[in-house]
N, C-alpha and C positions, 0 to 999 in steps of 0.2 A: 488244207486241202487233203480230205482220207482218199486214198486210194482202195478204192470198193472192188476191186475183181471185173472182169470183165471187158475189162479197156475203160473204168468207168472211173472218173473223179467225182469228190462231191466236196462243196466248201462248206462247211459247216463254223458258226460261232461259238466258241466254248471258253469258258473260265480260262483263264491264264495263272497258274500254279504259282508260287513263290521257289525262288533255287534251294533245292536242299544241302544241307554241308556238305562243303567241297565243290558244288558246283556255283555255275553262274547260267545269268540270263540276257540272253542276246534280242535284242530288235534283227531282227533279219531283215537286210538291204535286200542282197540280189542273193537267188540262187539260181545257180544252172543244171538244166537238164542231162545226164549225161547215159552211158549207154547203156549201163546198168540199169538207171531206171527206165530206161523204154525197155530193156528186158522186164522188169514188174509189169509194165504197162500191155507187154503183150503177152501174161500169166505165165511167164517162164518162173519167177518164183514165188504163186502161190503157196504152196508146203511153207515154205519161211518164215511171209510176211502175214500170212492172212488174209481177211478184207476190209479192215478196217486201219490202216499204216497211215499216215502222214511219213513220205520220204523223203529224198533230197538230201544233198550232203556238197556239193558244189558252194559252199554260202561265203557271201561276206555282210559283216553285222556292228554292230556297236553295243558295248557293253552296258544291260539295263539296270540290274541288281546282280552284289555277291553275295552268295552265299557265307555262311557261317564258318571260319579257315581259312577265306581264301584272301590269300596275299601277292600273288603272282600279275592281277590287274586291277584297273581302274575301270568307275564308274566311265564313259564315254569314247574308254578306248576303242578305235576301231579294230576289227580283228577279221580271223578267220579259224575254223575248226580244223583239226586234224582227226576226221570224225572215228578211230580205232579206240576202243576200252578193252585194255588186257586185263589177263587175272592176275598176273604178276606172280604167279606159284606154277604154272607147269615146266616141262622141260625147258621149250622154247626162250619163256620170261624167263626162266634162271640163266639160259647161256647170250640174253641180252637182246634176244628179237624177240621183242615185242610186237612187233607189226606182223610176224607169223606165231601169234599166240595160240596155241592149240583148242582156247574158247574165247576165242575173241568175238567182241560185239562192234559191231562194223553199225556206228550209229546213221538211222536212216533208212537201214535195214531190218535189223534186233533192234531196233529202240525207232521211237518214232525220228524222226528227220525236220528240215531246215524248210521244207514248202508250208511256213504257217508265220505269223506276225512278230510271235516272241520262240523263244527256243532253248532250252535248259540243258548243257550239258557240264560235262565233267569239268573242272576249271582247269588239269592240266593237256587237257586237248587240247586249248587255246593259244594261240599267236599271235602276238600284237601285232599291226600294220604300221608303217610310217604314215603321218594322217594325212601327207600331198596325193598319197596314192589312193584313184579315184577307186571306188568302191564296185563300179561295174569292172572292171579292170580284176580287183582284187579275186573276184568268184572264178576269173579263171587258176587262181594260185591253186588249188586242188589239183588238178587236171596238170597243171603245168609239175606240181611236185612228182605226180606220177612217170611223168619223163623226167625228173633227173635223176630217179630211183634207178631207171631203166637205163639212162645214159650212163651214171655210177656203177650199175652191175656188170656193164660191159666195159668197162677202164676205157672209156673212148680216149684217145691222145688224136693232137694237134695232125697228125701226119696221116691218121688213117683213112682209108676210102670205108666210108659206111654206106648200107643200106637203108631205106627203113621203107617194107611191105606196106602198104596201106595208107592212105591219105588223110583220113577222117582227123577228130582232132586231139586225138593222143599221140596217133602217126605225126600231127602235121610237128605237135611241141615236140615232141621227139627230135622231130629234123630240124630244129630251132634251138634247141640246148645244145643237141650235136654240134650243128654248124658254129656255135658261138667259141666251141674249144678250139677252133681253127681247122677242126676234120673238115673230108672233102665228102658232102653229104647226096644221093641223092633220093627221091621218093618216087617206089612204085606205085601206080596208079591208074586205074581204068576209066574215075572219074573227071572230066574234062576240065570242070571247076575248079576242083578239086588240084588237079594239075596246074593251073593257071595260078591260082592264089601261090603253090608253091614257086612258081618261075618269078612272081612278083616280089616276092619273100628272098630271090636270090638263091633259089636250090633247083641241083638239077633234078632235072624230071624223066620219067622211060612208061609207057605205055603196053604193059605187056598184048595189050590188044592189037596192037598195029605194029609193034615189031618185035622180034625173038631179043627176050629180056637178056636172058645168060650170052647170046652171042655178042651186045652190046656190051654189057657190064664185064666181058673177062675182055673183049677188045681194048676199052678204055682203062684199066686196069694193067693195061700191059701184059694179059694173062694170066696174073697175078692172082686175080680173084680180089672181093670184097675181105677186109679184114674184120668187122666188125655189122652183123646183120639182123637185125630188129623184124620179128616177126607181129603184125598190130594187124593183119589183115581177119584171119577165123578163117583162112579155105585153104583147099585141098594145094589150090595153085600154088599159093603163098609159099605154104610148106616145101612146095617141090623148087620151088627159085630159091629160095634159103642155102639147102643142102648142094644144088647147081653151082649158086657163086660164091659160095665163101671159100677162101682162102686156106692155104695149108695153115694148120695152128690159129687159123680164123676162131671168131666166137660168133655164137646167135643167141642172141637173149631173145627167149620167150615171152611176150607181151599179151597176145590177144588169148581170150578160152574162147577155146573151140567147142562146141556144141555136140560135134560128134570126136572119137577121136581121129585123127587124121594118119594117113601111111607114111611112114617115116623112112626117107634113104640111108640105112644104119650104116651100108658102104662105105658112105661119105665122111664120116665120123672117124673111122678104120685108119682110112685112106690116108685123107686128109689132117688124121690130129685136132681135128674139130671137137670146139667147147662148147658145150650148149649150159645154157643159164636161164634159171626162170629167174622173175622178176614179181613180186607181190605190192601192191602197196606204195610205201615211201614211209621212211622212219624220220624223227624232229627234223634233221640235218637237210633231208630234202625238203623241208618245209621252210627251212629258212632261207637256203637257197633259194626254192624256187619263187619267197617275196624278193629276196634282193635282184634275182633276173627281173621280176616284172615292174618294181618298182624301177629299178635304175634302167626300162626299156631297152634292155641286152634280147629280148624276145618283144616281139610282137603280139601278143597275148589279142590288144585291142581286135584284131582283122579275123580273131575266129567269132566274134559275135557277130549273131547274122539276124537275130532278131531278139528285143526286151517287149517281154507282155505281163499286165498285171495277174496276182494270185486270183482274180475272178475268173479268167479265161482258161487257167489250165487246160481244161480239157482240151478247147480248141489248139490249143500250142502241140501239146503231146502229139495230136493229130495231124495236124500241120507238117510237124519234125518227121514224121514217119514217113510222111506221101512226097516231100520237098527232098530230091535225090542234092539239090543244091547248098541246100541247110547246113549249118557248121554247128555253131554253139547259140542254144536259146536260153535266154534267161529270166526267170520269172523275179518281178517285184511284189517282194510280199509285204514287203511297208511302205502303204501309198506315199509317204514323207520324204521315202528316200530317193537322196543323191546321187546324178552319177559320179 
Protein backbone atom coordinates (compact mmCIF):
# COMPACT_ATOMS: atom_id res chain seq x y z
CA UNK A 1 0.00 0.00 0.00
CA UNK A 2 2.10 3.43 -1.54
CA UNK A 3 1.13 6.27 0.16
CA UNK A 4 0.49 8.82 -2.85
CA UNK A 5 -0.06 12.30 -1.12
CA UNK A 6 -3.14 13.64 -0.62
CA UNK A 7 -4.84 11.60 2.03
CA UNK A 8 -4.54 9.07 -0.75
CA UNK A 9 -3.47 5.22 -0.69
CA UNK A 10 -3.03 3.07 -3.48
CA UNK A 11 -2.40 -0.88 -3.46
CA UNK A 12 -0.51 -1.78 -6.00
CA UNK A 13 1.16 -5.45 -6.99
CA UNK A 14 4.94 -5.53 -7.41
CA UNK A 15 7.73 -7.98 -7.53
CA UNK A 16 8.86 -9.11 -4.11
CA UNK A 17 12.83 -8.58 -3.86
CA UNK A 18 15.08 -11.27 -2.50
CA UNK A 19 16.99 -9.92 1.17
CA UNK A 20 20.14 -8.47 0.60
CA UNK A 21 23.27 -9.27 2.96
CA UNK A 22 22.45 -8.83 6.34
CA UNK A 23 19.12 -8.51 6.00
CA UNK A 24 16.01 -10.76 6.00
CA UNK A 25 12.36 -11.08 4.83
CA UNK A 26 9.45 -10.86 6.80
CA UNK A 27 5.64 -12.12 5.87
CA UNK A 28 4.08 -9.29 7.57
CA UNK A 29 0.95 -10.42 9.90
CA UNK A 30 -0.49 -7.34 11.36
CA UNK A 31 0.52 -3.90 11.26
CA UNK A 32 -0.68 -1.09 13.15
CA UNK A 33 -1.65 2.19 12.26
CA UNK A 34 -0.07 4.65 14.50
CA UNK A 35 0.03 8.51 14.93
CA UNK A 36 2.88 9.22 13.10
CA UNK A 37 1.38 7.70 10.19
CA UNK A 38 -1.89 9.53 10.19
CA UNK A 39 0.61 12.40 10.48
CA UNK A 40 1.85 11.24 6.65
CA UNK A 41 -1.73 10.61 6.07
CA UNK A 42 -2.68 14.17 6.67
CA UNK A 43 0.83 15.54 4.47
CA UNK A 44 2.49 16.71 7.54
CA UNK A 45 5.50 14.78 6.20
CA UNK A 46 5.37 15.20 2.62
CA UNK A 47 9.29 16.86 2.38
CA UNK A 48 10.42 13.40 3.80
CA UNK A 49 8.45 10.78 2.41
CA UNK A 50 7.36 11.86 -0.88
CA UNK A 51 4.50 10.24 -2.93
CA UNK A 52 5.14 7.21 -3.53
CA UNK A 53 6.28 5.49 0.38
CA UNK A 54 4.94 2.20 1.54
CA UNK A 55 4.94 3.01 5.61
CA UNK A 56 4.15 1.40 8.72
CA UNK A 57 6.40 0.20 11.21
CA UNK A 58 3.85 -1.14 14.13
CA UNK A 59 4.41 -4.85 12.60
CA UNK A 60 4.46 -8.27 13.72
CA UNK A 61 5.61 -11.10 10.94
CA UNK A 62 7.35 -14.24 10.54
CA UNK A 63 10.65 -14.91 9.10
CA UNK A 64 10.45 -15.75 5.07
CA UNK A 65 14.04 -15.76 3.69
CA UNK A 66 17.72 -14.81 5.30
CA UNK A 67 19.78 -13.10 3.69
CA UNK A 68 23.56 -13.76 3.13
CA UNK A 69 25.34 -13.23 7.12
CA UNK A 70 22.81 -13.62 8.86
CA UNK A 71 22.85 -15.86 11.83
CA UNK A 72 20.90 -14.11 14.53
CA UNK A 73 17.25 -15.93 13.13
CA UNK A 74 15.36 -18.52 11.75
CA UNK A 75 13.44 -19.31 8.73
CA UNK A 76 9.61 -19.14 10.73
CA UNK A 77 10.51 -17.42 13.58
CA UNK A 78 7.90 -15.03 14.54
CA UNK A 79 9.14 -11.66 15.25
CA UNK A 80 8.85 -7.94 15.30
CA UNK A 81 11.02 -5.00 14.02
CA UNK A 82 12.74 -2.50 15.84
CA UNK A 83 12.35 -0.31 12.85
CA UNK A 84 15.85 2.49 13.65
CA UNK A 85 18.99 1.92 11.09
CA UNK A 86 21.91 3.86 12.62
CA UNK A 87 25.14 4.91 10.96
CA UNK A 88 26.98 3.70 13.69
CA UNK A 89 29.91 6.47 13.04
CA UNK A 90 28.55 9.87 14.33
CA UNK A 91 28.75 11.26 17.69
CA UNK A 92 25.60 9.90 19.23
CA UNK A 93 26.65 5.99 17.87
CA UNK A 94 29.93 6.41 19.28
CA UNK A 95 28.78 7.44 22.99
CA UNK A 96 26.06 4.29 22.46
CA UNK A 97 22.70 5.91 21.49
CA UNK A 98 21.91 4.72 18.74
CA UNK A 99 18.28 5.30 18.69
CA UNK A 100 19.30 9.12 18.81
CA UNK A 101 21.63 8.62 15.72
CA UNK A 102 22.39 11.97 14.22
CA UNK A 103 21.31 10.06 10.59
CA UNK A 104 19.23 7.84 11.51
CA UNK A 105 16.66 6.03 9.21
CA UNK A 106 13.57 5.44 10.97
CA UNK A 107 12.37 2.45 8.61
CA UNK A 108 8.88 3.18 7.31
CA UNK A 109 9.62 6.49 7.02
CA UNK A 110 13.29 6.73 5.08
CA UNK A 111 12.93 3.41 3.84
CA UNK A 112 9.68 2.00 2.76
CA UNK A 113 7.72 0.35 5.80
CA UNK A 114 5.70 -2.97 6.96
CA UNK A 115 1.88 -1.96 5.12
CA UNK A 116 2.75 -4.58 2.27
CA UNK A 117 2.90 -8.72 2.03
CA UNK A 118 6.70 -9.30 2.47
CA UNK A 119 9.07 -6.80 3.96
CA UNK A 120 13.09 -6.56 3.82
CA UNK A 121 14.83 -5.09 6.65
CA UNK A 122 18.15 -5.03 8.32
CA UNK A 123 18.51 -8.45 10.34
CA UNK A 124 19.63 -6.75 13.44
CA UNK A 125 16.40 -4.83 13.86
CA UNK A 126 14.80 -7.99 14.63
CA UNK A 127 13.37 -9.67 17.74
CA UNK A 128 12.25 -12.92 18.15
CA UNK A 129 8.76 -13.40 19.74
CA UNK A 130 7.85 -16.39 22.07
CA UNK A 131 5.68 -18.35 19.34
CA UNK A 132 2.39 -18.64 22.10
CA UNK A 133 2.37 -15.01 21.77
CA UNK A 134 -0.63 -14.20 19.41
CA UNK A 135 0.69 -12.09 16.51
CA UNK A 136 -2.19 -9.45 16.64
CA UNK A 137 -1.22 -8.97 20.25
CA UNK A 138 2.52 -8.73 19.10
CA UNK A 139 2.06 -5.44 16.67
CA UNK A 140 1.31 -3.62 19.60
CA UNK A 141 5.12 -4.46 21.11
CA UNK A 142 6.18 -1.22 19.21
CA UNK A 143 4.03 1.07 20.68
CA UNK A 144 4.23 -0.73 24.05
CA UNK A 145 8.34 -0.31 23.87
CA UNK A 146 7.79 3.28 23.39
CA UNK A 147 6.37 3.40 26.85
CA UNK A 148 8.94 1.69 28.61
CA UNK A 149 11.50 3.97 26.97
CA UNK A 150 9.37 6.69 28.53
CA UNK A 151 8.74 4.95 31.86
CA UNK A 152 12.85 4.14 31.99
CA UNK A 153 13.64 7.87 31.41
CA UNK A 154 11.64 8.88 34.15
CA UNK A 155 13.18 6.21 36.81
CA UNK A 156 9.42 5.64 37.83
CA UNK A 157 9.67 3.58 41.34
CA UNK A 158 6.97 1.61 43.12
CA UNK A 159 6.02 4.67 45.51
CA UNK A 160 5.60 7.45 43.13
CA UNK A 161 2.32 9.32 42.24
CA UNK A 162 2.47 9.70 38.42
CA UNK A 163 0.78 11.58 35.77
CA UNK A 164 0.36 10.84 32.40
CA UNK A 165 -1.49 13.92 29.98
CA UNK A 166 -3.23 12.26 27.32
CA UNK A 167 -5.20 9.11 26.88
CA UNK A 168 -4.68 7.88 23.37
CA UNK A 169 -2.56 4.93 23.06
CA UNK A 170 0.99 5.57 24.00
CA UNK A 171 -0.76 7.69 26.97
CA UNK A 172 -2.86 4.84 27.78
CA UNK A 173 0.80 1.97 27.62
CA UNK A 174 2.40 4.48 29.49
CA UNK A 175 -0.08 4.28 32.40
CA UNK A 176 0.06 0.41 32.17
CA UNK A 177 3.95 -0.07 32.35
CA UNK A 178 3.73 2.73 34.93
CA UNK A 179 1.16 1.17 36.89
CA UNK A 180 2.74 -2.44 36.73
CA UNK A 181 6.04 -0.97 38.78
CA UNK A 182 3.60 -0.67 41.69
CA UNK A 183 3.46 3.43 41.11
CA UNK A 184 0.15 5.06 41.82
CA UNK A 185 -0.95 6.12 38.24
CA UNK A 186 -3.43 8.48 36.99
CA UNK A 187 -4.50 9.61 33.32
CA UNK A 188 -5.59 13.00 32.07
CA UNK A 189 -8.17 13.05 29.84
CA UNK A 190 -11.10 14.93 28.00
CA UNK A 191 -11.93 11.70 26.22
CA UNK A 192 -14.98 9.82 27.75
CA UNK A 193 -13.86 6.43 26.28
CA UNK A 194 -10.98 7.18 26.59
CA UNK A 195 -11.54 7.55 30.35
CA UNK A 196 -13.51 4.59 30.73
CA UNK A 197 -11.14 2.04 29.22
CA UNK A 198 -8.61 3.54 31.75
CA UNK A 199 -11.04 3.05 35.05
CA UNK A 200 -11.42 -0.47 33.50
CA UNK A 201 -7.74 -0.99 33.10
CA UNK A 202 -7.61 -0.02 37.04
CA UNK A 203 -6.09 3.62 36.75
CA UNK A 204 -7.29 6.49 38.14
CA UNK A 205 -8.87 8.95 35.99
CA UNK A 206 -9.37 13.29 36.16
CA UNK A 207 -11.14 15.10 33.45
CA UNK A 208 -9.66 18.34 33.20
CA UNK A 209 -12.93 19.43 31.35
CA UNK A 210 -15.24 18.97 34.32
CA UNK A 211 -13.07 19.62 37.01
CA UNK A 212 -9.74 21.86 38.11
CA UNK A 213 -7.02 19.14 37.29
CA UNK A 214 -4.04 20.85 39.73
CA UNK A 215 -6.70 21.56 42.63
CA UNK A 216 -7.53 17.72 42.44
CA UNK A 217 -4.15 16.24 41.94
CA UNK A 218 -2.00 18.47 44.58
CA UNK A 219 -5.43 17.60 47.07
CA UNK A 220 -4.90 13.89 46.61
CA UNK A 221 -1.27 14.10 46.68
CA UNK A 222 -1.37 15.63 50.04
CA UNK A 223 -0.04 18.84 48.42
CA UNK A 224 2.76 17.20 47.66
CA UNK A 225 2.36 17.37 43.90
CA UNK A 226 2.98 14.62 41.20
CA UNK A 227 6.47 13.06 41.43
CA UNK A 228 6.80 11.87 38.09
CA UNK A 229 4.60 13.55 34.93
CA UNK A 230 4.38 12.31 31.23
CA UNK A 231 3.46 14.80 28.93
CA UNK A 232 1.76 12.51 25.50
CA UNK A 233 -1.05 15.13 24.99
CA UNK A 234 0.59 18.02 21.99
CA UNK A 235 -1.39 21.06 23.71
CA UNK A 236 -1.02 24.08 25.09
CA UNK A 237 -3.26 22.74 28.26
CA UNK A 238 -1.05 19.81 28.82
CA UNK A 239 1.88 21.75 29.06
CA UNK A 240 0.31 24.14 31.59
CA UNK A 241 -1.02 20.91 34.11
CA UNK A 242 2.64 19.50 33.92
CA UNK A 243 4.50 22.47 35.19
CA UNK A 244 1.07 23.16 37.79
CA UNK A 245 1.63 19.56 39.44
CA UNK A 246 4.67 18.37 39.60
CA UNK A 247 6.51 18.03 42.61
CA UNK A 248 9.40 19.68 44.26
CA UNK A 249 12.54 17.68 42.41
CA UNK A 250 9.54 16.07 40.44
CA UNK A 251 10.57 15.05 36.79
CA UNK A 252 8.35 15.44 33.38
CA UNK A 253 9.40 13.40 30.65
CA UNK A 254 8.55 14.88 27.43
CA UNK A 255 6.56 12.40 25.14
CA UNK A 256 4.24 13.99 22.59
CA UNK A 257 5.72 16.73 19.54
CA UNK A 258 4.07 19.38 19.56
CA UNK A 259 3.36 20.98 16.27
CA UNK A 260 3.83 24.24 17.41
CA UNK A 261 6.11 25.19 20.10
CA UNK A 262 4.27 25.61 23.22
CA UNK A 263 4.83 28.46 26.37
CA UNK A 264 6.56 26.96 28.97
CA UNK A 265 6.31 27.91 33.04
CA UNK A 266 10.26 28.20 33.45
CA UNK A 267 9.16 29.45 37.12
CA UNK A 268 8.27 26.15 37.85
CA UNK A 269 11.48 24.62 37.12
CA UNK A 270 13.37 27.46 39.40
CA UNK A 271 11.07 26.99 41.97
CA UNK A 272 10.43 23.80 42.27
CA UNK A 273 13.86 21.88 41.12
CA UNK A 274 12.02 20.31 38.25
CA UNK A 275 13.67 17.72 35.80
CA UNK A 276 12.48 17.81 32.61
CA UNK A 277 13.40 14.72 30.28
CA UNK A 278 12.81 14.05 26.62
CA UNK A 279 12.17 10.70 25.56
CA UNK A 280 12.92 9.53 21.75
CA UNK A 281 12.26 6.08 20.54
CA UNK A 282 13.25 2.94 22.69
CA UNK A 283 16.62 1.30 22.50
CA UNK A 284 16.95 -3.09 22.23
CA UNK A 285 16.31 -3.16 26.11
CA UNK A 286 12.93 -1.57 25.72
CA UNK A 287 12.18 -3.88 23.19
CA UNK A 288 12.63 -6.77 24.97
CA UNK A 289 10.97 -5.74 27.75
CA UNK A 290 8.21 -4.55 26.31
CA UNK A 291 7.69 -8.42 24.59
CA UNK A 292 8.05 -9.91 27.94
CA UNK A 293 5.35 -7.28 29.45
CA UNK A 294 3.00 -8.31 26.53
CA UNK A 295 3.83 -11.81 26.37
CA UNK A 296 3.63 -12.66 30.14
CA UNK A 297 0.11 -10.10 29.94
CA UNK A 298 1.69 -7.73 32.76
CA UNK A 299 -0.14 -4.94 30.18
CA UNK A 300 -3.13 -5.31 28.47
CA UNK A 301 -1.90 -4.43 25.12
CA UNK A 302 -5.22 -6.80 23.70
CA UNK A 303 -7.96 -3.80 24.78
CA UNK A 304 -6.18 -1.09 22.63
CA UNK A 305 -7.24 -2.91 19.48
CA UNK A 306 -10.43 -1.41 18.33
CA UNK A 307 -10.36 -2.51 15.00
CA UNK A 308 -8.26 -5.38 12.21
CA UNK A 309 -9.02 -4.60 8.39
CA UNK A 310 -7.46 -6.11 5.51
CA UNK A 311 -4.26 -4.43 3.26
CA UNK A 312 -7.12 -3.93 0.59
CA UNK A 313 -9.05 -1.31 2.69
CA UNK A 314 -6.45 0.93 3.81
CA UNK A 315 -7.63 3.72 2.77
CA UNK A 316 -11.02 3.34 4.26
CA UNK A 317 -9.32 2.54 7.76
CA UNK A 318 -7.08 5.55 7.66
CA UNK A 319 -10.19 7.37 7.30
CA UNK A 320 -12.35 5.70 9.63
CA UNK A 321 -9.32 6.31 12.51
CA UNK A 322 -9.36 10.02 11.79
CA UNK A 323 -13.27 10.69 12.02
CA UNK A 324 -13.79 7.81 15.02
CA UNK A 325 -13.01 10.15 18.30
CA UNK A 326 -13.57 6.43 19.88
CA UNK A 327 -10.94 4.50 17.90
CA UNK A 328 -7.77 3.27 19.81
CA UNK A 329 -5.44 1.14 17.82
CA UNK A 330 -6.20 -0.29 14.13
CA UNK A 331 -4.66 -2.84 12.61
CA UNK A 332 -4.05 -3.73 9.03
CA UNK A 333 -3.64 -7.51 7.91
CA UNK A 334 -1.47 -7.60 5.15
CA UNK A 335 -1.11 -11.38 4.88
CA UNK A 336 -4.45 -12.69 4.09
CA UNK A 337 -3.01 -16.23 5.85
CA UNK A 338 -2.44 -14.71 8.81
CA UNK A 339 -3.07 -15.55 12.45
CA UNK A 340 -4.36 -14.00 15.14
Amino acid sequence: AFYTGNKQFVVETVESEPPLPGEVQIDVAYCGICGTDLHVYLGHMDQRIGNHRVIGHEMSGTIRVIGAGVDNVSVGDHVVVRPLDACGECPSCLKGLRHVCQQLKFLGLDTHGAFQEQWNVPAHTVHILPKALSLQQAALIEPAAVAVHDVRRGTVGASDDVLVIGGGPIGMLIAMVAKQTGANVTVSEINTHRLAMAEELGINTINPKEQDATEVLMTATGGKGIDVVFEVSGTQSGVDLMTAVTAVRGRIVMVAIHAEKPAVDLFQFFWKEIEMLGARVYEPEDYDEAIRLVAEEKIDSKKLITSVQPLSVIQAAFEELTANPQAMKTLIQCSPEAKS
